[in-house]
C-alpha positions in Angstrom: -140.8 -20.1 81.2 -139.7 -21.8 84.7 -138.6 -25.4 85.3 -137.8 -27.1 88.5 -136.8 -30.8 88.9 -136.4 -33.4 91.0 -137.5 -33.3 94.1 -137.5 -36.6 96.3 -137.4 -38.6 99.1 -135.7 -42.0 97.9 -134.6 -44.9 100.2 -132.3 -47.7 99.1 -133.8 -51.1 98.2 -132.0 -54.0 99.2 -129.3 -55.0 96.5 -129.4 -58.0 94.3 -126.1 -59.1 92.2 -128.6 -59.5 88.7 -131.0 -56.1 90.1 -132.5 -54.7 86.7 -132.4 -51.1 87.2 -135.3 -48.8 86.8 -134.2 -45.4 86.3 -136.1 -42.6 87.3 -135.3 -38.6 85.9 -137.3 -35.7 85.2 -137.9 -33.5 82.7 -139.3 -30.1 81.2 -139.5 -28.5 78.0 -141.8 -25.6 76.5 -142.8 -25.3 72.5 -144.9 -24.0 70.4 -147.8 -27.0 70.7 -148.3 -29.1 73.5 -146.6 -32.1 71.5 -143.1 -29.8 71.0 -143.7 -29.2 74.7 -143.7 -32.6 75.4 -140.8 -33.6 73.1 -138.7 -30.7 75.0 -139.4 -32.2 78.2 -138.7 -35.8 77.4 -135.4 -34.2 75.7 -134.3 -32.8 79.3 -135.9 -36.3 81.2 -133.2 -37.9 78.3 -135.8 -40.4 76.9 -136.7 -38.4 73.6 -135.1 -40.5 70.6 -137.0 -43.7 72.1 -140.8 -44.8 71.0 -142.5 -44.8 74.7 -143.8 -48.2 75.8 -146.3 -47.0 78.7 -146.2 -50.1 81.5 -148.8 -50.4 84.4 -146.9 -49.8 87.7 -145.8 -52.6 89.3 -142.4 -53.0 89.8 -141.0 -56.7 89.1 -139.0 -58.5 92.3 -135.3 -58.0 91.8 -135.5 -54.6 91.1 -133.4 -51.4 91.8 -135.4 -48.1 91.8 -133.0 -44.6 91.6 -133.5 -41.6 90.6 -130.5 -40.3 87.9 -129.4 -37.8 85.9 -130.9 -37.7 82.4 -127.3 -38.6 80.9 -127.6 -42.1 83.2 -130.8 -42.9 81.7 -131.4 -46.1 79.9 -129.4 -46.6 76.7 -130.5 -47.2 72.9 -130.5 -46.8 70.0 -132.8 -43.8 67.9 -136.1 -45.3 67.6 -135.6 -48.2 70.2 -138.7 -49.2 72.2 -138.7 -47.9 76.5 -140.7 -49.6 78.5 -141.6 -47.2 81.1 -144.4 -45.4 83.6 -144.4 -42.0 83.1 -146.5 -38.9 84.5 -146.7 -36.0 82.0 -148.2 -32.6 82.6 -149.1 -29.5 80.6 -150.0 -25.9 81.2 -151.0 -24.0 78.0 -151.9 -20.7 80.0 -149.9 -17.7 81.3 -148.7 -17.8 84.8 -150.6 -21.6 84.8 -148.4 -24.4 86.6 -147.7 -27.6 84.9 -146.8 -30.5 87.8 -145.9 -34.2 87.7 -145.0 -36.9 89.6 -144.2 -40.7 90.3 -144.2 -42.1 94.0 -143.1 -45.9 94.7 -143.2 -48.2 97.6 -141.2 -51.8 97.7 -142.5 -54.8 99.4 -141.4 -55.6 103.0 -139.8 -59.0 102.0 -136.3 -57.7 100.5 -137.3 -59.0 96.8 -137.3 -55.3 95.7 -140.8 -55.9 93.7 -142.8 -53.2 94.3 -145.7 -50.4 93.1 -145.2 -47.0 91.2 -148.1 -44.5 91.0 -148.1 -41.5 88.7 -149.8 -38.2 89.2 -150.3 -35.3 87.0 -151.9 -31.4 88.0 -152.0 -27.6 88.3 -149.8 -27.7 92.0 -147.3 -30.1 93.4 -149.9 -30.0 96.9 -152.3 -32.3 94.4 -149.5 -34.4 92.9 -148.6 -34.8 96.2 -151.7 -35.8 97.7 -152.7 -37.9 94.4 -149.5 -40.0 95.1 -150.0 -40.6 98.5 -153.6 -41.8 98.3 -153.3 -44.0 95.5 -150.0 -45.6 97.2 -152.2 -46.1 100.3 -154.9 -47.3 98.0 -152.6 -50.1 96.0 -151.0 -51.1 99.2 -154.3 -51.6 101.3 -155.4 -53.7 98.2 -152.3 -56.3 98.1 -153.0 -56.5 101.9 -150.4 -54.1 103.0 -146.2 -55.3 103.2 -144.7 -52.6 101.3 -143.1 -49.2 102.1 -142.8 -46.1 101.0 -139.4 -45.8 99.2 -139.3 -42.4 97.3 -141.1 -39.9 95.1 -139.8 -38.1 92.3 -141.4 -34.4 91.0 -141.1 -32.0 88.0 -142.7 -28.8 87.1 -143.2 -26.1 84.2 -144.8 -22.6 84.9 -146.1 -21.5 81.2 -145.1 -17.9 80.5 -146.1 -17.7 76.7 -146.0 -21.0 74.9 -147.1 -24.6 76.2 -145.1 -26.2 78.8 -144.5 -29.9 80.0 -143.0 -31.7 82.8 -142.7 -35.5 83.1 -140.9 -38.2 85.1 -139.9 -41.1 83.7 -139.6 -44.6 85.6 -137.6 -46.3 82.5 -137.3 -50.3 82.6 -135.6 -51.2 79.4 -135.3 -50.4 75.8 -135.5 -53.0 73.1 -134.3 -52.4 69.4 -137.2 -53.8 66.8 -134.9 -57.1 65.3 -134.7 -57.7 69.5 -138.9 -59.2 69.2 
């Protein structure tokens, strides 16, 4: 099995003093069964001991994209709720390529509110592409004003068992006494 991470092109949003940050990591993880595979990854993303909350892909004004190491991801507690978008990929073949990824664009206005997109296939070219023309697509729909602000890729080549690769855009956790 072969992993590679992160990959991106990330440009600062402007700051603001009460930002929420979303943090973005990769991850991937080979098992036995795609689920095991899945748990591995989200293990090495740092987001396994949380129940995933999947959002749709706007990103609320304010905000503070960045990718981070999987040890700067959100914290919790062991069963805690994340609220995140999340691409997750799986090869089950030998030699097959398992890719992911999550682009995002910020409006032009300074608010930091913005779009994520997630992607999921058999080559980062396709992710790629997937990313770019549904940014473009989301963006032409709102009437254009945002920019492209960074993309963020993982990948898993399966060698004998099931591979995954996700990213993770994680908002916030929330403990179950917290609703």
């Amino acid at each position: 099995m072969s992993f590679a991470h992160s990959e991106s092109n990330t440009v600062e949003p402007a700051m603001h003093d009460d930002a929420p940050t979303v943090r973005v990591s990769t991850g991937s993880g080979a098992g036995r069964t795609r689920l095991s595979a899945f748990d591995a990854a989200l293990r090495d993303a740092g987001v396994a001991n949380f129940n995933l909350i999947r959002l749709s892909s706007v990103i609320p004004p304010g905000s503070d994209v960045r990718e981070v190491a999987p040890v700067d991801q959100v914290a919790g507690r062991h069963g805690d709720r994340l609220f995140c978008v999340y691409a997750e990929a799986h090869a089950e073949l030998p030699y097959h390529e398992a890719w992911a990824g999550i682009a995002w664009a910020l409006k032009n206005d300074g608010s930091g509110a913005g779009l994520f997109v997630e992607h999921e296939g058999p080559s980062k070219e396709q992710v790629d592409r997937d990313l770019t023309a549904s940014l473009e697509d989301l963006i032409a729909g709102r009437g254009g004003g945002y920019t492209t602000a960074g993309r963020a890729f993982a990948n898993a080549m399966c060698e004998h068992e099931p591979v995954c690769a996700v990213v993770v855009a994680s908002y916030l956790t929330q403990g179950w006494s917290d609703s």
